[in-house]
RORO-558823 format. One record per residue (C-alpha): residue in one letter; x, z, y. Coordinates in Angstrom, 1 decimal. Each point is the difference from the previous one (the first is absolute). Layout:
[A,[X,Z,Y]]
...
***
This chain:
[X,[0.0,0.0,0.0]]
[X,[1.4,-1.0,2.7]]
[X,[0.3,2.8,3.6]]
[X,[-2.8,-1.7,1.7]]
[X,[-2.5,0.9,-2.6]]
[X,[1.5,3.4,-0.4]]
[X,[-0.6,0.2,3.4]]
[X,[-3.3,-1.0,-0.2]]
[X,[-0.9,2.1,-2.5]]
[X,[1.4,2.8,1.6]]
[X,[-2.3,-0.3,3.1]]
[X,[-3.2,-0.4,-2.3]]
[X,[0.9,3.2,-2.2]]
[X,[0.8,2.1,3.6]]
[X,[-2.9,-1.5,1.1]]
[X,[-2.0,1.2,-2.6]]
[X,[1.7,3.4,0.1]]
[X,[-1.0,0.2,3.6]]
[X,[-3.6,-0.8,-0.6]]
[X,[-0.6,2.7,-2.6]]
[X,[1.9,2.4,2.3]]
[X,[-2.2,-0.5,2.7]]
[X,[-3.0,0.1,-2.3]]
[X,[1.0,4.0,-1.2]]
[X,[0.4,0.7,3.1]]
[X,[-3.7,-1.3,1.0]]
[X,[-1.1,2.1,-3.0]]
[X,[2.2,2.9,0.5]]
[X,[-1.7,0.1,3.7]]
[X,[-3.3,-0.6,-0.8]]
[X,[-0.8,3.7,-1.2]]
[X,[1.4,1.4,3.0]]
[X,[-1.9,-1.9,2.4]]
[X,[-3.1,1.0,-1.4]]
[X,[0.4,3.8,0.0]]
[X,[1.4,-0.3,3.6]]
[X,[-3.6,-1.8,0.6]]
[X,[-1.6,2.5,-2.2]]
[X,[1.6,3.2,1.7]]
[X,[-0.8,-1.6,3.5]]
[X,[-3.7,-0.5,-1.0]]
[X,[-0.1,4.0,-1.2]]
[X,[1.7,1.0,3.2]]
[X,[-2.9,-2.2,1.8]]
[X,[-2.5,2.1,-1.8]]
[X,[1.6,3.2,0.3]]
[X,[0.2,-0.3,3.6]]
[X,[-3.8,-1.2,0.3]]
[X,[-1.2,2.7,-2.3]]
[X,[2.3,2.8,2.2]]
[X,[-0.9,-1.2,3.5]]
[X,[-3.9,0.9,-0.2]]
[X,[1.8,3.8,-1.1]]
[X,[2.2,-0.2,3.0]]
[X,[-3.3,-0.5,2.3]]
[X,[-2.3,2.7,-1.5]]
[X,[2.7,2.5,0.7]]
[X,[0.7,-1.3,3.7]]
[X,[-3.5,0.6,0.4]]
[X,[-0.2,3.4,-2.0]]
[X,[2.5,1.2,2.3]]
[X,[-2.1,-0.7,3.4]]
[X,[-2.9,1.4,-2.0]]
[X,[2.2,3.1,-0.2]]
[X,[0.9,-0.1,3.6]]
[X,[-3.2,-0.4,1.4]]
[X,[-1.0,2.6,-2.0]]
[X,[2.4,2.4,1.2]]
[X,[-0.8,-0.8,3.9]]
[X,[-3.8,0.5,-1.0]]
[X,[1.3,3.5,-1.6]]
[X,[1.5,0.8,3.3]]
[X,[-2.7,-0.8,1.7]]
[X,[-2.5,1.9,-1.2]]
[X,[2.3,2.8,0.1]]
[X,[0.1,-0.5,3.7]]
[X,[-4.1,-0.5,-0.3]]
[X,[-0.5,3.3,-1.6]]
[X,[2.0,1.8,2.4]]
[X,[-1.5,-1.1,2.9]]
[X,[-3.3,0.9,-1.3]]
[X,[0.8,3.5,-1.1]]
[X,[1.5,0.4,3.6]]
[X,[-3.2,-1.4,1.3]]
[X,[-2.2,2.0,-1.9]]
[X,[2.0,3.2,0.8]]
[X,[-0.5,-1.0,3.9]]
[X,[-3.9,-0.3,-0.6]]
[X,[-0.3,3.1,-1.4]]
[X,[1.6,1.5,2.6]]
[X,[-1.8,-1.2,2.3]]
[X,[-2.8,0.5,-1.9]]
[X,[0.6,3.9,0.2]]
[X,[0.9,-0.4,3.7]]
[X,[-3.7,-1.4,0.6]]
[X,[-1.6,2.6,-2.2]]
[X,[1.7,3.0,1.9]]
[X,[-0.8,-2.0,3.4]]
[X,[-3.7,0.3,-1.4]]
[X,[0.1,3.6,-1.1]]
[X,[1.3,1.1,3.4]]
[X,[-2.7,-1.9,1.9]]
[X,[-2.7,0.6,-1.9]]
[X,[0.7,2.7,-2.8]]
[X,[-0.3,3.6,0.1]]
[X,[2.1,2.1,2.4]]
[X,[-0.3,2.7,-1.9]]
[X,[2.6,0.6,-2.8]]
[X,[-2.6,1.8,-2.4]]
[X,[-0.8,-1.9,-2.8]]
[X,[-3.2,-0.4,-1.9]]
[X,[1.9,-0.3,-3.4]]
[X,[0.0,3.5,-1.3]]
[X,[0.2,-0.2,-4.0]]
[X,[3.5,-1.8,0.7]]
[X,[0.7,3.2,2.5]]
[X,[-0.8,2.6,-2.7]]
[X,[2.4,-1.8,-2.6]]
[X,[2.6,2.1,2.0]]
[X,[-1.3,3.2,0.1]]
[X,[-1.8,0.7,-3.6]]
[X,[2.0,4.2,0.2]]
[X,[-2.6,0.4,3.5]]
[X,[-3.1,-1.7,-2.0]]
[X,[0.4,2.0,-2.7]]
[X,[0.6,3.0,1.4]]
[X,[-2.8,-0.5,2.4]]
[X,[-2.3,-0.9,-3.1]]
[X,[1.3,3.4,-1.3]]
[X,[-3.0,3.0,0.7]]
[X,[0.9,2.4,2.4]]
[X,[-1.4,4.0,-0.9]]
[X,[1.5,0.9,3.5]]
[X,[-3.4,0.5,2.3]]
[X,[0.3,-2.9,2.7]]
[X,[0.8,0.9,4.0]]
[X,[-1.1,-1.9,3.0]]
[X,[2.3,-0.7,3.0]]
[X,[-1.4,-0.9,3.8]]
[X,[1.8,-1.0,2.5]]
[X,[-0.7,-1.4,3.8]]
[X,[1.5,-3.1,1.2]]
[X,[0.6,-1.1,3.7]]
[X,[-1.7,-2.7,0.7]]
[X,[2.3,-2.9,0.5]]
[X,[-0.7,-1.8,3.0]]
[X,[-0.7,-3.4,0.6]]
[X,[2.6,-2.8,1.0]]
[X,[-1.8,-0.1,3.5]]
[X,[1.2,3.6,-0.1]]
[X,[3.2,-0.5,-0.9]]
[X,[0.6,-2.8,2.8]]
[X,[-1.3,1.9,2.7]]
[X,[2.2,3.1,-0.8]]
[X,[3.2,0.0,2.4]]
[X,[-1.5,-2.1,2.5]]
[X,[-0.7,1.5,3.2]]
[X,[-3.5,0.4,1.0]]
[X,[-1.8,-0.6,3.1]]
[X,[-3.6,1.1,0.8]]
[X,[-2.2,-2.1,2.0]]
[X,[-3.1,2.6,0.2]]
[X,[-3.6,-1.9,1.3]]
[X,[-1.9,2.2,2.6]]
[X,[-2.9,-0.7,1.7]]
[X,[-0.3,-0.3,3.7]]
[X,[-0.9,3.0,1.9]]
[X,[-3.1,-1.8,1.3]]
[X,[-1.0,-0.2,-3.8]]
[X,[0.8,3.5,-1.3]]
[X,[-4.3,0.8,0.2]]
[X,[-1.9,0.8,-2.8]]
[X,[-3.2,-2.4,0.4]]
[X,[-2.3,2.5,-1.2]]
[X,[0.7,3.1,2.1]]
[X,[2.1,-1.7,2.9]]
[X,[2.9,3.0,-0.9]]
[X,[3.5,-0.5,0.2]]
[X,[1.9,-1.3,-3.2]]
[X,[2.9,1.8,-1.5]]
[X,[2.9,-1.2,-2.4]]
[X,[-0.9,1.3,-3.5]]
[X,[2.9,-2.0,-1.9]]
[X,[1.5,-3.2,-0.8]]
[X,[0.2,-2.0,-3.1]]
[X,[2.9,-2.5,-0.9]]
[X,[-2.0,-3.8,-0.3]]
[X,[3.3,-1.5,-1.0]]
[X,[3.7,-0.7,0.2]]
[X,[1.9,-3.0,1.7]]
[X,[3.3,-1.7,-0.4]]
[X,[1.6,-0.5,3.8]]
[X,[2.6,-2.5,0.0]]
[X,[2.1,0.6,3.2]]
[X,[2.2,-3.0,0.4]]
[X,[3.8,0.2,0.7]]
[X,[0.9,0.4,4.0]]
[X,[3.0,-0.8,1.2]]
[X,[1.3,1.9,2.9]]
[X,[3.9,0.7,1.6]]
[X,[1.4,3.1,-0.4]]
[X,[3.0,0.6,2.3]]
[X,[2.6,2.8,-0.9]]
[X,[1.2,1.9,3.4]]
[X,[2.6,1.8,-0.5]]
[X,[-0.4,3.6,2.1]]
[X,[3.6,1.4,1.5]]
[X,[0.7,3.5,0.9]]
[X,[1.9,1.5,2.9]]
[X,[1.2,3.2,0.6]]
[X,[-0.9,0.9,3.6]]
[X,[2.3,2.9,0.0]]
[X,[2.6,-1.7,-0.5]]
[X,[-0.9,-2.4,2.6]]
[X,[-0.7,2.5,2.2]]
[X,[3.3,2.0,-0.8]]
[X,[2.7,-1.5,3.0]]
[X,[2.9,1.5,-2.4]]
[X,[-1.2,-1.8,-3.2]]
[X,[1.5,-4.0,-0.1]]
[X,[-2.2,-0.8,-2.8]]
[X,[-3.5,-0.5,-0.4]]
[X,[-1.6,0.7,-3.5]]
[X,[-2.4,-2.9,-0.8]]
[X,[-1.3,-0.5,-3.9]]
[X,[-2.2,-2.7,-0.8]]
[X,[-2.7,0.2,-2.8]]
[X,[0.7,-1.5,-3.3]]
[X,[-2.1,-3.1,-0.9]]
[X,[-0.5,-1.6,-3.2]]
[X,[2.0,-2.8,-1.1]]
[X,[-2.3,-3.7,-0.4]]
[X,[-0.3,-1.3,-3.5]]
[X,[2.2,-2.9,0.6]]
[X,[3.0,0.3,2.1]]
[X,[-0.3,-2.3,3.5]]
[X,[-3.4,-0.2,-0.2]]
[X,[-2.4,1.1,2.9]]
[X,[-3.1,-0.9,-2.1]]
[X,[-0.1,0.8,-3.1]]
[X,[-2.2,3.0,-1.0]]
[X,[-0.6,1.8,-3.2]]
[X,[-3.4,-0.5,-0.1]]
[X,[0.6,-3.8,0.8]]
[X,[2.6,-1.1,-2.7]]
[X,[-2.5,2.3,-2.5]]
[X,[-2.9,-2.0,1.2]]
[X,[1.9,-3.6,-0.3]]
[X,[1.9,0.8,-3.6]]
[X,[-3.5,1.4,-1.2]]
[X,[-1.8,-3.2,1.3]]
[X,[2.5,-2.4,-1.4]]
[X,[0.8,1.5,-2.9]]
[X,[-2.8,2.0,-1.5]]
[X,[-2.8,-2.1,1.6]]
[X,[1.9,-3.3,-0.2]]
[X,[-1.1,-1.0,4.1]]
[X,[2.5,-2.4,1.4]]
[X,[2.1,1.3,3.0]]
[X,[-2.2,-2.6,2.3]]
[X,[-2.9,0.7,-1.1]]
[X,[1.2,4.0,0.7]]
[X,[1.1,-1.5,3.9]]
[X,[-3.4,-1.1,0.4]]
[X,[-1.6,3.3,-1.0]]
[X,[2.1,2.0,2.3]]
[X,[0.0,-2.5,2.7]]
[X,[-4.2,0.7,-0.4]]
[X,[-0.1,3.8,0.5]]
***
């Protein structure tokens, strides 16, 4: 054989080689393309399958969250309405004691005497207890009390206007004699209201000389004293009185009367 068809069939045998190389290799590769294909598919389906999981628990935990603020809000709720109903009921009690001073009793008795007597059951029984000792009765007198007319009138001083009749009419009208005072009798008692009066009062100061002295050619000196005089309530001033800065701090701040309205009044007398 000559080296051309050597050659030749060289070529066709590597050829062939080649061929059935490449054809293992398709084979060999074959498998592993399909499990890659088969463990991408799974993956696909895994993934689908866990991302519906992945929202439900997004969503469970905003559930949970706005659960919690709801929590905390009604906690916040609740306290404001025990805090409100604590306010009404005092107030409630405030009204009721408002009520009981206007229009209750005054007196602090009270009506409910079986809850009185649960305190002192040693006195009931021993008052329920019969007595062999023979009983003994006690008088007394009382002063009356007098009246709150009374009461206001005492201190006060009293005037007496006394109605008389005219001499002309002092004649009985039966006999024509002369009538004489047999008593008087007390009709009733007024309140006089004398208003304030506002005069000036002027402090002179009196001073004393001795005239022996003066008259005495050997004495140089000649005793004179001068009689004390009280010192004003406020130092400097010429006008203010006792009686006046009583009358203005009494008015201002007992009777609440502004100090113009106190001008006026004095300016009026």
């Amino acid at each position: 054989m000559g080296k051309g068809a050597r050659s030749r069939t060289q070529r066709v045998l590597l050829k062939e080689q080649v061929v059935r190389m490449g054809a293992s290799n398709q084979i060999a590769a074959s498998p592993t393309a399909a499990t890659d294909r088969a463990d991408e598919e799974a993956d696909g389906q895994i993934q689908a399958g866990i991302a519906p999981f992945a929202g439900h628990a997004e969503h469970e935990n905003a559930l949970e969250a706005e659960n919690a603020r709801l929590k905390a809000e009604n906690a916040q709720l609740l306290a404001e309405i025990a805090k409100l109903e604590m306010l009404n009921g005092w107030y409630l009690e405030q009204f009721r004691l408002a009520q009981q001073r206007r229009f209750g009793a005054s007196s602090e008795k009270t009506a409910l005497t079986n809850q009185l007597s649960l305190f002192n059951e040693a006195e009931l029984i021993a008052d329920a207890e019969p007595s062999d000792e023979p009983e003994e009765t006690v008088t007394y007198t009382r002063k009356k009390r007098k009246g709150k007319r009374e009461d206001f009138f005492e201190g006060l001083p009293t005037e007496q206007v006394v109605h008389e009749l005219p001499e002309g009419e002092r004649i009985c009208p039966i006999c024509g004699g002369l009538l004489r005072e047999c008593g008087h009798e007390v009709l009733r008692r007024e309140v006089e209201i004398i208003p304030a009066q506002v005069k000036a009062v002027e402090h002179v100061q009196t001073v004393y000389s001795c005239d022996d002295c003066a008259r005495n050619p050997e004495s140089e000196v000649t005793t004179m004293v001068k009689a004390p005089v009280p010192a004003p309530v406020i130092a400097g001033s010429g006008i203010a009185s006792p009686s006046l800065l009583s009358f203005i701090l009494c008015n201002k701040y007992v009777l609440a009367l502004p100090l113009n309205r106190q001008e006026e009044e004095l300016r009026n007398c």
